[in-house]
N, C-alpha and C positions, 0 to 999 in steps of 0.2 A: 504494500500500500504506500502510496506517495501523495506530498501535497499537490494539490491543483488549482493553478490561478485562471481564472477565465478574464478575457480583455476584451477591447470593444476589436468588432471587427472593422474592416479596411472600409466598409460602408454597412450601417450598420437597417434594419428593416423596422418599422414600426407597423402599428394594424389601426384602425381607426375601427371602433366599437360603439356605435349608438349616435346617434344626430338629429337635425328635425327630419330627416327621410327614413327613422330606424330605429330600434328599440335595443337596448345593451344585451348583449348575451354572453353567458357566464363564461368563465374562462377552462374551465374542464373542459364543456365540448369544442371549444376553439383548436383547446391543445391536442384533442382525440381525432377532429379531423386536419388537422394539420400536421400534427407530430413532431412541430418544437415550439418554443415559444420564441415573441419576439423580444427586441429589446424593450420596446416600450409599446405604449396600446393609448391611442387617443382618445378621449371621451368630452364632449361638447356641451357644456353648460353657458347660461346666460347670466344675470344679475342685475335689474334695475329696480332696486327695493325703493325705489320713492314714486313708482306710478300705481294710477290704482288700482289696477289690475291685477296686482303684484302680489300674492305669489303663484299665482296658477299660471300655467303654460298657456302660453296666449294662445297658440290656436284651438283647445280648449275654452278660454276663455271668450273666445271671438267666431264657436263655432255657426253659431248665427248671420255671422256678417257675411257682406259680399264681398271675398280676396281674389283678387286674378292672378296674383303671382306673389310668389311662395316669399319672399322680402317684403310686402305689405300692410304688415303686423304691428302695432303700436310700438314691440322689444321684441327680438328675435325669438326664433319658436326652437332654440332649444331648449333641454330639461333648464328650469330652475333651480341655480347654486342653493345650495345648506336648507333646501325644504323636502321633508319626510328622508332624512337621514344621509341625501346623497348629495354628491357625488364620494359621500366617502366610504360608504359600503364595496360601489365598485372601485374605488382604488385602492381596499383591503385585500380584492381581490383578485385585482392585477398584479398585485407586489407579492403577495402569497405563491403566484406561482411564477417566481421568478422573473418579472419585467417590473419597467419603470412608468411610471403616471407620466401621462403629454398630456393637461390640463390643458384645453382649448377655452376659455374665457370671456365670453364679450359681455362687457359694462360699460355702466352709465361713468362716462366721465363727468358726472359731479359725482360723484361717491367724494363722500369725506377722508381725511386722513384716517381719523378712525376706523371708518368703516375697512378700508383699504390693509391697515396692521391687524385687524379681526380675520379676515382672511387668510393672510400671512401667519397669521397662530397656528390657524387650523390647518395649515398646511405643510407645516414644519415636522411633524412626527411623520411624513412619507418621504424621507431623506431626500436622494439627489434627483426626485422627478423634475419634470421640465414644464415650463404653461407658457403658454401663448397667449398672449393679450391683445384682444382688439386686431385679429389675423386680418387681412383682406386688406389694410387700411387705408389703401390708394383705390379702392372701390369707391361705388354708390348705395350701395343695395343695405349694407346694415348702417343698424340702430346709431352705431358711433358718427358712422358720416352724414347721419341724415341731421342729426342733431348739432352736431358741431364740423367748427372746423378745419382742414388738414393741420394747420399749426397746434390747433388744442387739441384734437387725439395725440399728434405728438408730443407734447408737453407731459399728458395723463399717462403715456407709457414709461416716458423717465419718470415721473413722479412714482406710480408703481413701483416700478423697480427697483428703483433706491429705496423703498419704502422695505420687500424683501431682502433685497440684500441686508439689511442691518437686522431685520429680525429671524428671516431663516435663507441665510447663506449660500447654503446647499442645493439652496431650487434654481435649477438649470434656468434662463430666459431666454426666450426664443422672438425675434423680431419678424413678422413678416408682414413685408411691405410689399414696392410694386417692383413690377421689371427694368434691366438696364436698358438702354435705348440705345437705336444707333449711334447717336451726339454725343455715346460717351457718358452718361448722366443716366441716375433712375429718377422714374417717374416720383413728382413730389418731392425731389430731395431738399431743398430748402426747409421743407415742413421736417421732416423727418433725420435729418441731419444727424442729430445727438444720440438718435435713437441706435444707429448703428455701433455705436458707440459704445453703450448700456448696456446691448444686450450682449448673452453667451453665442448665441448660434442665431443666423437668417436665414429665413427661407423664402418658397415663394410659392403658390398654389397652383398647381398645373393639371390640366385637365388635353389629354390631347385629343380628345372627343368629349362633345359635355353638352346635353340638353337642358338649358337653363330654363326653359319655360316649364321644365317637370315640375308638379303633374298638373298644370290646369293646359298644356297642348301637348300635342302629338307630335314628334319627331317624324316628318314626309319628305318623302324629297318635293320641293317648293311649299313646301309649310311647314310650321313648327318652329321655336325658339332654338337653335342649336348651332355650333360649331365643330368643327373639324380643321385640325393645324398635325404641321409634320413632326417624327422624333427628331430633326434635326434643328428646325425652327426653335423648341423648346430647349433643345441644350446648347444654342446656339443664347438665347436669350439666360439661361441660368449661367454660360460664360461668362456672359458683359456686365448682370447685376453682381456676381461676387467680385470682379477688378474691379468696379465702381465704388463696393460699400469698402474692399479693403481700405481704396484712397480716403473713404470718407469717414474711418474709422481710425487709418494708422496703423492699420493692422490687419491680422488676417483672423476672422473664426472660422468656425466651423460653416458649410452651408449646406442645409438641408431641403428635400420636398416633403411640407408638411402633409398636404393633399395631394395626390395623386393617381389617376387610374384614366381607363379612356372607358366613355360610357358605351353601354350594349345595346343601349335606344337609339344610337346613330350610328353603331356599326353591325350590330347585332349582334347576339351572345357567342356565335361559333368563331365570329371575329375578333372578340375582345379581347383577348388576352395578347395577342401575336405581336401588337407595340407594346403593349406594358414590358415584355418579355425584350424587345431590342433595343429599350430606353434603359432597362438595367443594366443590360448587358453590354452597355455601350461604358459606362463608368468603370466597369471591369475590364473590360477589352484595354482600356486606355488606361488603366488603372490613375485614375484622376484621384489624386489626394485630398485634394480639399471640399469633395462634396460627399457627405459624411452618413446621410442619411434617403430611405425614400419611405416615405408613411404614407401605404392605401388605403385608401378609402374606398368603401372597410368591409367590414366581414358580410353583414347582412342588411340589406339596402329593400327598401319598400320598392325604386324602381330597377336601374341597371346598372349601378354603379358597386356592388358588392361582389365578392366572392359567391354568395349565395343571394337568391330574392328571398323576401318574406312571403310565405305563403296568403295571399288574400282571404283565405278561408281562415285563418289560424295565427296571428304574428308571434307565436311562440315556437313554429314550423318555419324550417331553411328550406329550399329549395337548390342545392347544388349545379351550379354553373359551370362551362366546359371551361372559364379560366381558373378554377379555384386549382386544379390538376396542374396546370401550366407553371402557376403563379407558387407551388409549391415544390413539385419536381425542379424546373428551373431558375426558380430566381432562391427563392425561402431555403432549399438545401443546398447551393452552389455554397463552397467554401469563400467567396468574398462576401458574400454577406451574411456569415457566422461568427460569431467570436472565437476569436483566438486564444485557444489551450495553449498554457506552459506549467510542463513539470517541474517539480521541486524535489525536495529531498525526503527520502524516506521518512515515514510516522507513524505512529500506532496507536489503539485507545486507550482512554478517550481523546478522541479526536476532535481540535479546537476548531471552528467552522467560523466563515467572515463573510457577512455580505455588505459591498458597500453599494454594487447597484448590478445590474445586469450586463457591465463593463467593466466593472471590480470586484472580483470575488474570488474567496479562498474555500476550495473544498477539496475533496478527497478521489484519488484513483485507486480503484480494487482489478486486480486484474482476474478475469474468471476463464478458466481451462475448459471447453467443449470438447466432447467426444463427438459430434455432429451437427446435425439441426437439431432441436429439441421437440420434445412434446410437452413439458411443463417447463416453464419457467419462473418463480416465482420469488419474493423477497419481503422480509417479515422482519418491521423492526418495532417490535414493545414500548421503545421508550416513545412517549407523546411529545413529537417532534415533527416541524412540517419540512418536506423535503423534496424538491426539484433530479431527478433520476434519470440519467440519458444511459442507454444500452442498446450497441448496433446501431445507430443515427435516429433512435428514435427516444424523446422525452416522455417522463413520468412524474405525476405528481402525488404524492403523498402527504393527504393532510394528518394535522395532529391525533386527530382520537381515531385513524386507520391504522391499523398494524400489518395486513399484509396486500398488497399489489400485485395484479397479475401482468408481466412481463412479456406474455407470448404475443403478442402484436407488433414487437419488435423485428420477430420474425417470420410474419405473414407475406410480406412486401419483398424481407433479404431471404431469404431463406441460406442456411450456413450449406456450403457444399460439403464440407469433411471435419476434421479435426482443427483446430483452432483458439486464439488466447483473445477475448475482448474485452476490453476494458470497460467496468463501469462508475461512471461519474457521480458523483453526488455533492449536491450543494443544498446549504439552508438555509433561505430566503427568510424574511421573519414570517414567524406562525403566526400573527394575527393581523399579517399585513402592513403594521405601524410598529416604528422603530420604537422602541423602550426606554423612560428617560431612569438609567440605570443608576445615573451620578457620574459616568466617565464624562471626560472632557468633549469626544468624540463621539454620543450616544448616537447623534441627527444623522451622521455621517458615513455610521457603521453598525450593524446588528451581530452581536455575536451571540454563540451556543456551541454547546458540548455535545457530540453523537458519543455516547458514552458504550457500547461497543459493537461489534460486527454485523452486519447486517446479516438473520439467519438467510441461506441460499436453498431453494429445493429445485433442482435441474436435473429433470428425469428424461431418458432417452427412450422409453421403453413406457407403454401404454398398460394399466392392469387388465385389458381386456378388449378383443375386438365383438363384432356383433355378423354375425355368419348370414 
């Protein structure tokens, strides 16, 4: 047994989970039909606690009126921030199985300082997650730009931010603005200037197919709200916005695609995947260093913009899509966009476990001896401990009050030819999804636990019984 550091990867993969087109779903079956996790998983909340509509989801609250399009809403029609317990149940339960919170954000730029450090409280025990605030902000369509203007949302983002940084440190900030132009310059930069600045990581939202009039029109050809742009066009433009923000920064961060996918309403579901699939692959091919990230949007989408649709009959039913296959086989398991395993030095139990994010962590490698392919595989740990489990290319999770997991799905897909040694991984995310304020200097930053000792293994070659 040896220690195991896991790092971010060369470009790392986010999932976008719930929106105004979609409803959250849980992360066991993300991870069962996907078979790893990502680094981080987005979830799209609102906040204008001073209207009066407030707190109910406005299109709920507005389901009376007449909207034509889907931005028409008094405050955007995501879930509402800190009402009936969320967004922080599911970012218990994102962090639980190993990823990190991308807190998507839009508010009222008049929120008070206070209001603004209440947030920041509540937000400090999910360590190094990352939010976005006021995303889109060189738009028209939300609540931020309709209300004010480019100069005061940028003003409310630095003010934000420093507002976090001095109370919780740790939360990644993520700027996204507009595109670089040809002239050299992104759009709005005047406004926006400082904000490059502020933030950890910029991005930009790109859609290379997108029916924006969904769902009050139809995508036709000569009708319907929609566009269509090439993969080169858009990394042609994610080029010119990061030399622009470095000059306007001084520096370089990170640059990511917070939203990203090409919609199935305007190219249709057998076509969707086939650009998602040569826009990642173009960052690898060329292995471009500084674009860091691509976050899809997302798992399960009311119209065509997901991994799976919602079944109309049922919105707690997926409907599997022919890119969800694509998007997992080629992009989700390609080694550039997995983190990067490094061994360390031998260890033994109890064995000390570190997570500081889905980028930094310390866990353990067991190597296990196969006589074949298996018929059982199974693994059985007593002590109430929640744990993230990779064996054969494929992840497992194991919550606290489970003791044993069954393993053989690892080997549905691989099947083992012959004899052979695999290694398996294990890391411990925190068990109740929020870091523990223990009294170390480092609690926000890092979560630590004791696997106190071997995980029992039941790996049988051999069936008690066939059926004639």
């Amino acid at each position: 047994m040896k220690k195991l550091h896991m790092g971010a990867a060369p470009c790392a993969l986010d999932l976008g989970d719930g929106s105004e087109r979609a409803e959250y779903v849980n992360q066991d079956y993300i991870l069962h039909k996907l078979g790893r996790p990502h680094r981080g998983v987005n979830i799209m909340y609102t906040y204008y606690p001073h209207d009066q509509e407030w707190p109910a989801r406005i299109s709920e609250a507005w389901k009376d009126k007449n909207v034509s399009f889907q931005w028409d809403y008094p405050y955007d029609d995501y879930f509402p921030y800190g009402e009936n317990g969320q967004p922080f149940e599911q970012m218990k339960d994102i962090r639980r199985h190993g990823q990190d919170v991308l807190l998507t954000l839009t508010l009222d730029c008049g929120c008070t300082d206070e209001e603004l450090k209440e947030i920041a409280l509540q937000l400090k025990p999910f360590g190094r997650m990352m939010i976005r605030i006021n995303h889109e902000c060189c738009g028209s369509w939300f609540q931020h730009n309709k209300r004010y203007t480019y100069p005061e949302v940028g003003a409310f983002f630095v003010r934000f931010s420093n507002i976090i940084k001095e109370i919780a440190p740790d939360i990644r900030i993520i700027f996204c603005g507009g595109w670089g132009k040809p002239d050299g310059h992104v759009e709005q930069e005047e406004a926006f200037k400082d904000c490059y600045a502020v933030a950890d990581a910029w991005s930009c939202d790109g859609y290379l197919a997108l029916h924006y009039g969904w769902p009050y029109d139809i995508a036709e050809v000569g009708g319907g709200k929609y566009k269509a742009d090439s993969v080169g066009m858009m990394i042609d433009q994610f080029t010119r916005t990061y030399k622009r923000a470095c000059e306007l920064a001084g520096g370089s961060r990170p640059m990511v695609s917070a939203e990203f996918n090409t919609d199935g309403d305007v190219t249709g579901p057998r076509l969707q995947g086939e650009s998602v699939v040569r826009f990642a692959h173009y960052w690898r091919d060329n292995k471009i260093d500084w674009f860091k990230a691509i976050s899809l949007y997302q798992f399960r989408d009311r119209g065509r913009l997901g991994l799976e649709i919602e079944d109309p009959n049922n919105n707690t039913v997926g409907i599997e899509q022919p890119m969800l296959r694509q998007y997992r086989d080629e992009v989700l398991h390609d080694p550039w966009f997995m983190p990067q395993m490094t061994e360390g030095e031998a260890i033994s139990f109890p064995a000390a476990l570190r997570w500081g994010s889905s980028e930094d962590a310390d866990g353990i490698a067991m190597d296990l001896d196969f006589e074949g392919n298996p018929e059982f595989c199974e693994m059985t740990v007593e002590q109430e401990i929640g744990l993230m489990v990779e064996l054969n290319g494929r992840w497992f999770y194991k919550a606290p009050k489970t003791k044993t997991i069954d393993l053989m799905s690892a080997f549905f897909d691989k099947p083992l030819n012959g004899p052979c040694k695999l290694q398996m991984k294990i890391f411990a995310p925190p068990a109740d999804g929020v870091n523990v304020d223990d009294g170390t200097p480092d609690w926000t930053r890092n979560y630590r636990t004791t696997l106190q000792e071997a995980p029992q293994m039941r790996i049988r070659f051999e069936v008690p019984g066939t059926v004639g």
